[in-house]
C-alpha positions as CSV (number, residue, x, y, z in Angstrom):
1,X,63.5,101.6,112.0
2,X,60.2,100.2,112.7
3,X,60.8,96.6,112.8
4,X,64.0,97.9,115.6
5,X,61.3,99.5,117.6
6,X,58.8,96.1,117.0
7,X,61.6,93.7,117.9
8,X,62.9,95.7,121.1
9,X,60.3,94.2,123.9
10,X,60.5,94.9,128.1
11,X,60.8,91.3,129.8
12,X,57.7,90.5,132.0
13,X,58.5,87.6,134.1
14,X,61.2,86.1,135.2
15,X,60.3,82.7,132.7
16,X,60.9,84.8,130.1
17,X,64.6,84.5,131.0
18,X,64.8,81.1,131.5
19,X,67.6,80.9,129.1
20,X,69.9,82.1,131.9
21,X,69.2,79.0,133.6
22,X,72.7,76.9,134.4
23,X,75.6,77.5,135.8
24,X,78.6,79.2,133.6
25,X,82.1,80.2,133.5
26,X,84.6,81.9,132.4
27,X,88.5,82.5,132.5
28,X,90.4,85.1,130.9
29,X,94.7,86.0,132.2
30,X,94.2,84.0,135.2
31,X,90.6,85.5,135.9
32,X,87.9,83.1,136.5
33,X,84.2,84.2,136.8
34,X,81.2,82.0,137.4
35,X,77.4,82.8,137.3
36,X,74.9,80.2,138.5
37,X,71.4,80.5,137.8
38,X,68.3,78.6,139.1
39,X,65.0,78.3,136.8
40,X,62.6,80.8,137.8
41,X,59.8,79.7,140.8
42,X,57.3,81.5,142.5
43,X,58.2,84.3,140.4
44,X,62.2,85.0,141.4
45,X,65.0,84.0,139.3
46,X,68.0,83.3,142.0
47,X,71.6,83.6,140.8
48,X,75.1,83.9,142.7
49,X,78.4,84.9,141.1
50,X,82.0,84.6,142.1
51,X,84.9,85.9,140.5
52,X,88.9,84.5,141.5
53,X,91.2,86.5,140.3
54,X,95.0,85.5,141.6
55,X,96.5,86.2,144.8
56,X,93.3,88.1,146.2
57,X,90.4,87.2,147.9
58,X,87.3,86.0,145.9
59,X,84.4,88.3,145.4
60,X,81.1,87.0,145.9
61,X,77.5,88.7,144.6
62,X,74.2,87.1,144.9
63,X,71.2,88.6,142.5
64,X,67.8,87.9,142.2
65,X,65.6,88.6,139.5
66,X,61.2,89.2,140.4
67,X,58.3,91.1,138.8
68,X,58.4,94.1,141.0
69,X,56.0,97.7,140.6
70,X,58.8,99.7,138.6
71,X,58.8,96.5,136.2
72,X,61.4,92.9,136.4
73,X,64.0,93.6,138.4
74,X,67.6,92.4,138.8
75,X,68.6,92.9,142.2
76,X,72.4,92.9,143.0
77,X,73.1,91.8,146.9
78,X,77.1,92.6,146.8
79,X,78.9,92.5,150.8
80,X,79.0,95.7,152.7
81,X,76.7,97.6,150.4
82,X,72.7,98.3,150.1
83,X,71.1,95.7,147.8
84,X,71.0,97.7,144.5
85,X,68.1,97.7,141.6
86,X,68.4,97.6,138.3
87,X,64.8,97.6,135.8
88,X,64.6,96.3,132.4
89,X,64.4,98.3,129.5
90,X,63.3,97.1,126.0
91,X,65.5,94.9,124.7
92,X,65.9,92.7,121.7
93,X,64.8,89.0,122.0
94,X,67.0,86.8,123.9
95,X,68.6,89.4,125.7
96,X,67.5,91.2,128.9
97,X,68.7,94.5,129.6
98,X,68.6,96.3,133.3
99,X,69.1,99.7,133.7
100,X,69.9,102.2,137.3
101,X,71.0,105.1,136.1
102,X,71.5,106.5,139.7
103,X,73.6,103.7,140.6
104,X,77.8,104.7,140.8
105,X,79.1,101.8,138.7
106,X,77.3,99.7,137.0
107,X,74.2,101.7,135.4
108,X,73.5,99.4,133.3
109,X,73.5,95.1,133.3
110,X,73.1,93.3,130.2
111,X,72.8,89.2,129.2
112,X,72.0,87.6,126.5
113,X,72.1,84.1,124.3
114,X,75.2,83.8,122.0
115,X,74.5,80.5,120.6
116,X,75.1,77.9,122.9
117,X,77.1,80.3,125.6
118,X,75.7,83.1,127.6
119,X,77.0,86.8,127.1
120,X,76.7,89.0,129.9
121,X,77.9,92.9,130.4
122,X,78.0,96.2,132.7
123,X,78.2,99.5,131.6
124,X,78.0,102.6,133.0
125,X,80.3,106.0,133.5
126,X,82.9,106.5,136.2
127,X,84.4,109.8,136.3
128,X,82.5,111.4,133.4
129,X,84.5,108.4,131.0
130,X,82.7,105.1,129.6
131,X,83.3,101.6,131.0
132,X,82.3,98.4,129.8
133,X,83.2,95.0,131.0
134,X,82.0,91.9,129.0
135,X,82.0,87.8,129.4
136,X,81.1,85.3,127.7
137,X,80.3,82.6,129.9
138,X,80.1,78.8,128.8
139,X,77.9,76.5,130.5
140,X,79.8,73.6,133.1
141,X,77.7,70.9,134.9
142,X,77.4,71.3,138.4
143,X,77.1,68.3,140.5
144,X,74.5,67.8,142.7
């Protein structure tokens, strides 16, 4: 229980995530998902995310990722809604955690290094009933 409690640490700066860094996809029943990342400067992590799914339009978020008052902050910017805030919580290492429990859906935004790939999660409840939604994103070279 101690060592839990030692290991579990609140990120500080954005270069503590520099992990993230790339750009990453994934596909599952038709569904593709990409998450691009730039390295952290001037003390913002920039990332943009897409998601295709068939026969539909795609659906496009852009997040940032600063040192803010309330603690590091991921920052959802999602069309026709109020850019939305989500602060880190303790978390184990290489993993960041961000948490808005006021927020509808998600409350809660979670990455972190699975080897070589990058996982990434939201959580939350809708209608009083748990929901989860995970990917596990592998890296892709973009060209420049």
């Amino acid at each position: 229980m101690i060592f839990a409690m030692l290991a579990a640490a609140v990120i500080a700066a954005p270069s503590d995530l520099s992990w993230m860094t790339g750009a990453w996809t994934h596909e599952k029943d038709g569904v593709v998902t990409r998450e691009t990342w730039l390295s952290p400067l001037g003390g913002t992590m920039s990332g943009a995310g897409q998601t295709n799914r068939p026969g539909k339009p795609a659906r496009s978020e852009f997040m940032t990722i600063t040192a803010t008052p309330a603690g590091l902050t991921f920052t959802a910017y999602v069309d026709g809604q109020p850019p939305t805030p989500f602060v880190a919580i303790p978390s184990d290492p290489g993993s960041a955690v961000f948490e808005n429990r006021a927020h509808d859906f998600p409350q809660r935004v979670m990455y972190r290094r699975c080897g070589a790939d990058l996982c990434a999660g939201i959580e939350g409840v809708v209608g009083g009933k748990p929901r989860a939604e995970h990917w596990t994103y592998t890296r892709v070279s973009v060209p420049e």
